[in-house]
N, C-alpha and C positions, 0 to 999 in steps of 0.2 A: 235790420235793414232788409232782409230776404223777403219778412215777412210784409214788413209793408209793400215793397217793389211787386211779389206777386200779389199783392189783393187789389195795387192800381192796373197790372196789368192787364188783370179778371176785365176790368170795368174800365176800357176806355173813353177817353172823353177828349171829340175833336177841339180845334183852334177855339176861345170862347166860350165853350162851352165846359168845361174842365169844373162845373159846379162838385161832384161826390171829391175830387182829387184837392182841390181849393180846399172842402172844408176838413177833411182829412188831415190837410196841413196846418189850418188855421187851430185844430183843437190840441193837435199835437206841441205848437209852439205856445199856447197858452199854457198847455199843463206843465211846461218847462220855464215858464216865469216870464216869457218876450213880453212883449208889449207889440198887440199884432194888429194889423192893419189889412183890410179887405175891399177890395170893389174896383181898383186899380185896371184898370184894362178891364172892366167887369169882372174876371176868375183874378187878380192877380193878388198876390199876398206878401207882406212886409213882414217879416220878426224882426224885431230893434231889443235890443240886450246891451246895456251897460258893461263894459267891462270895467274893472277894478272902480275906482273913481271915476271915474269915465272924462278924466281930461287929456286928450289924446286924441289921433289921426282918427276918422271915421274911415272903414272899409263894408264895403260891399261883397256878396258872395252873390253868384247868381245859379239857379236850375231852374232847369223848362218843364213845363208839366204834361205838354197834348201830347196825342197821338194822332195816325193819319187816316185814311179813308183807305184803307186795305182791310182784305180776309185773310185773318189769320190761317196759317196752315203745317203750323209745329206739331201739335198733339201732342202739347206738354200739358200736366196735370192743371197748370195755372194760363191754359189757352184762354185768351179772351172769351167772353158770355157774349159780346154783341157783334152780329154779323157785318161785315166789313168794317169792321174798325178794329185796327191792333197798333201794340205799340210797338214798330215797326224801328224807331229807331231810336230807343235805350231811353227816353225820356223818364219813364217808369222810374229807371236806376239814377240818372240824377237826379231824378227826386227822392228816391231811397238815401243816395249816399248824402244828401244834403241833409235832411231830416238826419241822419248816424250822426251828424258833424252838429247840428245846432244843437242835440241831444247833449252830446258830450260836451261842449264846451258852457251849455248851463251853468251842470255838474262839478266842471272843476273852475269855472267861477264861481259860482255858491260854494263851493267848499274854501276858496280864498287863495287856491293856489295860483303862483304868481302865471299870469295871464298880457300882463303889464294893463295900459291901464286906453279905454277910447271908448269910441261905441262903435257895434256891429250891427249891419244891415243885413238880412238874409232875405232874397229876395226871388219868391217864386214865379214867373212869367207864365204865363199862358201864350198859345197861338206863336209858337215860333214857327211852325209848316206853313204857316195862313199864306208864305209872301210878302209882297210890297205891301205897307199897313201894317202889319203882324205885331205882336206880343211886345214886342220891346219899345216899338218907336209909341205906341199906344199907350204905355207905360209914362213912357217920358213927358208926352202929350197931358196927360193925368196929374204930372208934378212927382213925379216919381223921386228927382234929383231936387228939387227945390226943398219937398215935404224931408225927403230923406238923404239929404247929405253925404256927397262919398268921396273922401281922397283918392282913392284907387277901388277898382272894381276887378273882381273873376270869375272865369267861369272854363269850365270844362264838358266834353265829349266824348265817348266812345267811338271808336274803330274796329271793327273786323280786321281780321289779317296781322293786326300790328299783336303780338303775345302779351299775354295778361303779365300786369308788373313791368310795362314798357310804360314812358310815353314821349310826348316829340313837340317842340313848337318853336315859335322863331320870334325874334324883336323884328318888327316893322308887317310890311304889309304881309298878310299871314295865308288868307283866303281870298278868295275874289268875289267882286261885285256880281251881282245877279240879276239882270232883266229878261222880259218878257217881249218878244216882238211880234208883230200879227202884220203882215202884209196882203193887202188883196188887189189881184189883177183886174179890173175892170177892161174888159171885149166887149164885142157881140155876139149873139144866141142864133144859130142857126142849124141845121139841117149835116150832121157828118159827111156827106154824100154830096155837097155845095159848098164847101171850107171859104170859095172865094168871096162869098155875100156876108160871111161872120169875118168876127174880130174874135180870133182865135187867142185865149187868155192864158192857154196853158203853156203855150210856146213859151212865153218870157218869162213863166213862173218854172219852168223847167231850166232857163236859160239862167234865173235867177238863183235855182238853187245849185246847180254845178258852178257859177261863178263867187256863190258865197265864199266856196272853200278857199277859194285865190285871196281874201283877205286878209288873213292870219299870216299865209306867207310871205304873202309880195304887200302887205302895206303895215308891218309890223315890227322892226328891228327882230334879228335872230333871238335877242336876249332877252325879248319882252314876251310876257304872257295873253294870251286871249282864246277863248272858246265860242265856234259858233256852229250852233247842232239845231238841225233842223229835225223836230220833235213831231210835224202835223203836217200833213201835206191834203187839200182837199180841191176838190173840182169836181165837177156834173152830179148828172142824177140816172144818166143810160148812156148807152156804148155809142149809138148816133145822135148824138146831141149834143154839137159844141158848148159849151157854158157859157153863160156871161162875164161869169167869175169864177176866180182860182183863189185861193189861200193856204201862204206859208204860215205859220207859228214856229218860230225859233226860241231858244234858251241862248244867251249872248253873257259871256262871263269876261271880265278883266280880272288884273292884278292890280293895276295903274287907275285912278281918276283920268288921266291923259287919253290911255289906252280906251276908255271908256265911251271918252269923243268923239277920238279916233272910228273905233267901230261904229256910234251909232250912226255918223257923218258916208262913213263909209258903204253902209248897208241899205243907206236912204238913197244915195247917188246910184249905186249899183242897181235897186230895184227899179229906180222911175225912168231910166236909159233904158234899161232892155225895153220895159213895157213901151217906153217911146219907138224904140228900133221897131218892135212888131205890131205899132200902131195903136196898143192900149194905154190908158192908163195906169197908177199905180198910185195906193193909200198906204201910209203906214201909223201902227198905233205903237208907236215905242213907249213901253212902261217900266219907268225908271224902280229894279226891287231894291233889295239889299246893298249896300255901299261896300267900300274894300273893309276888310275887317282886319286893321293895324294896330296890331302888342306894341305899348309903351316900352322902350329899352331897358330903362329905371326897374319897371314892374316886372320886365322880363327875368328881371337879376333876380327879382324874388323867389320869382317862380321856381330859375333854376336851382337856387338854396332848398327850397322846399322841397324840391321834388328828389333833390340827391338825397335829402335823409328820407325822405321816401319809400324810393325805388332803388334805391342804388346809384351812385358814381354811372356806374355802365351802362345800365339801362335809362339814362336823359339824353334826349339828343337836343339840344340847346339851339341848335341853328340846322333843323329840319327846311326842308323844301317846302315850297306852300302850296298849297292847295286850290284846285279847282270847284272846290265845294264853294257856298258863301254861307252867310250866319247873321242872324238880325240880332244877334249881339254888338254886331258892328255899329249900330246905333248909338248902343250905350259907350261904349268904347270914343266916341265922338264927342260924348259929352264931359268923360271922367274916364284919367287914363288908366290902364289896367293889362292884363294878359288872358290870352285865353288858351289852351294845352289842349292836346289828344291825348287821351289814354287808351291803351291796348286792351280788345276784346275779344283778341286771342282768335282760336278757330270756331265759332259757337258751341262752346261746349257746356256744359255744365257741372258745376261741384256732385250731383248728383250721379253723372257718370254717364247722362245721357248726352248723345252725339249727333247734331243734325248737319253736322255737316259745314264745310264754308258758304259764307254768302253774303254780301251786303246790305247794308240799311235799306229800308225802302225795299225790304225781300220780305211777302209772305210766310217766310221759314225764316227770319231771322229771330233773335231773342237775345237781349243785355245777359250777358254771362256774369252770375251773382259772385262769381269768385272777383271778380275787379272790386267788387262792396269794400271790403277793407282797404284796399291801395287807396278808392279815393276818399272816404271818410280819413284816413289820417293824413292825405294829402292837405285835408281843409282844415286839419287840427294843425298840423306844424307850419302852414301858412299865414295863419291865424296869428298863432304864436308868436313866429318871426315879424309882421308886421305891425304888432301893439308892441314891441318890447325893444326892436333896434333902434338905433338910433335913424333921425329922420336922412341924416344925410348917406347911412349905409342901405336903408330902402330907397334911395335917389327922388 
């Protein structure tokens, strides 16, 4: 698993484009007996593998393959070769530990050992960074569920911070939704030194972004979730020159579908009042990404089974907090219910002893720590296991 994870690292490959990483996968699952399938989202990749006789639940496994538009800047032996593209957030390694998992589970289904008895989907995605559109729903769009059949589906995460041989996830709404919002002030263009002859656009886009943050508080119940982070702030082009236009670009997260409304309803009324109050206009592009990402309860039971013989009793936290992050897993999850888990990536370290330090995904200096390889390769073997062999009504 090391080995593979650092030679995808070497070479990454954005949303899409994920061609050297796809066929990597595609030859690997052939020389292991799948029955594989390609072209799916363009990069995306199926292994289908019979288990026992194969009359039984069908399950899905899922790992993401891309990596982002960052320069790397670890100076580990297995740093990325291409300038501004690394795999910034562990992608690499779910795909390592997934390849460890289809590997084995070949193996000791070709050997006859009891496995019980369905079929397994393993199902490589591309373009999970892409956004709205991204890897999964593109998938689905493709026939991904129709072609390949899934009682329940999973997939898994890395985390910095959280200690390797942890992990943590919750039944119901897990992560939040993820949109894009782009607002622009439309004024008028005049002379700095004559404010009264313009229609000054930045006033209520200044107006607008100190009254964003009044949302989450005062039109949110305490106990609900919502994020609204203003990411872009733009206007003019010289220091005497009112603008004609301003532009916010916000990132706007829920927990809730409701809450979801709620803001976008919210953020629309807020911006086109101010601009009204100081005389402008106002446009907004609200781009609906990611949806809430909600673990089935049923599947959630599983997980927790799996993951005590795992990690241990102590180390599963079974009804973790959730998360402001979102995931276009959420998609599939939509279609076929499932669970999806974090697992701990520790402080970025390495088995090898090198130390770069804490830092989050989406960090230039981050790097999937190869020691979690094992935790979740046998995560996805005794998952596996558990879900071909109990009974239907103890998997819910």
């Amino acid at each position: 698993m090391k080995t593979w994870r650092h030679a995808i690292h070497q070479h990454p490959e954005l949303g899409f484009e994920e061609q050297r990483t796809s066929a990597l996968v595609a030859q690997c699952l052939t020389d292991w007996g799948y029955d594989v399938h390609t072209g799916l989202a363009d990069t995306g990749v199926v292994g289908t593998l019979v288990i026992g006789n194969g009359r039984g639940p069908r399950l899905g496994l899922r790992a993401e393959m891309d990596a982002l538009p960052i320069h790397e800047a670890t100076g580990l032996p297995w740093q990325s070769t291409i300038n501004g593209k690394m795999h910034a957030c562990g992608h690499d390694g779910h795909t390592a530990i997934m390849l460890g998992a289809a590997q084995a589970l070949a193996k000791i289904n070709a050997a006859g050992t009891e496995l019980g008895n369905g079929t397994l989907h393993i199902i490589f995605q591309p373009a999970e960074e892409v956004g709205g559109g991204g890897g999964a729903q593109r998938m689905i769009e493709d026939g991904l569920f129709k072609r390949f059949p899934c009682d329940a589906i999973f997939a898994l995460h890395n985390l910095p911070g959280t200690p390797v041989g942890q992990c943590f996830f919750r039944p119901g709404a897990f992560m939040c939704s993820s949109d894009k919002v782009t607002i622009k002030f439309h004024g008028k263009s005049g002379h700095g030194a004559m404010p009264d002859l313009a229609l000054d656009p930045t006033v209520p886009m200044a107006a607008t972004l100190l009254g964003l943050q009044s949302i989450v508080g005062r039109n949110l119940s305490p106990f609900d979730s919502g994020v609204i982070s203003v990411g872009r702030v733009t206007a003019g082009t010289s220091y005497n020159i009112i603008p004609n236009e301003a532009e916010l670009e916000l990132s706007v997260r829920a927990l809730h579908p409701e809450t979801r409304e709620t803001l976008c309803s919210r953020i629309s009324e807020l911006a086109k009042h101010q601009a009204q109050a100081y005389g402008c206009t106002a446009t907004l592009d609200y781009v609906f990404g990611y949806p809430v990402l909600v673990n089935d309860d049923a599947q959630s039971r599983l997980v927790e089974q799996a993951a005590r013989e795992t990690f241990g009793a102590d180390n599963v936290n079974a009804e973790a907090l959730p998360l402001a992050n979102s995931e276009d897993f959420a998609y599939m999850l939509q279609e076929v219910p499932g669970c999806y888990l974090i697992i701990g990536n520790g402080d970025n370290g390495h088995a090898e002893g090198q130390r770069l330090g804490p830092c989050s995904v989406h960090n230039p200096h981050y790097d999937f720590n190869d020691e979690c390889l094992p935790y979740g390769g046998a995560f996805w073997l005794n998952l596996t296991r558990m879900f071909f062999t109990q009974p239907p009504a103890t998997r819910g």
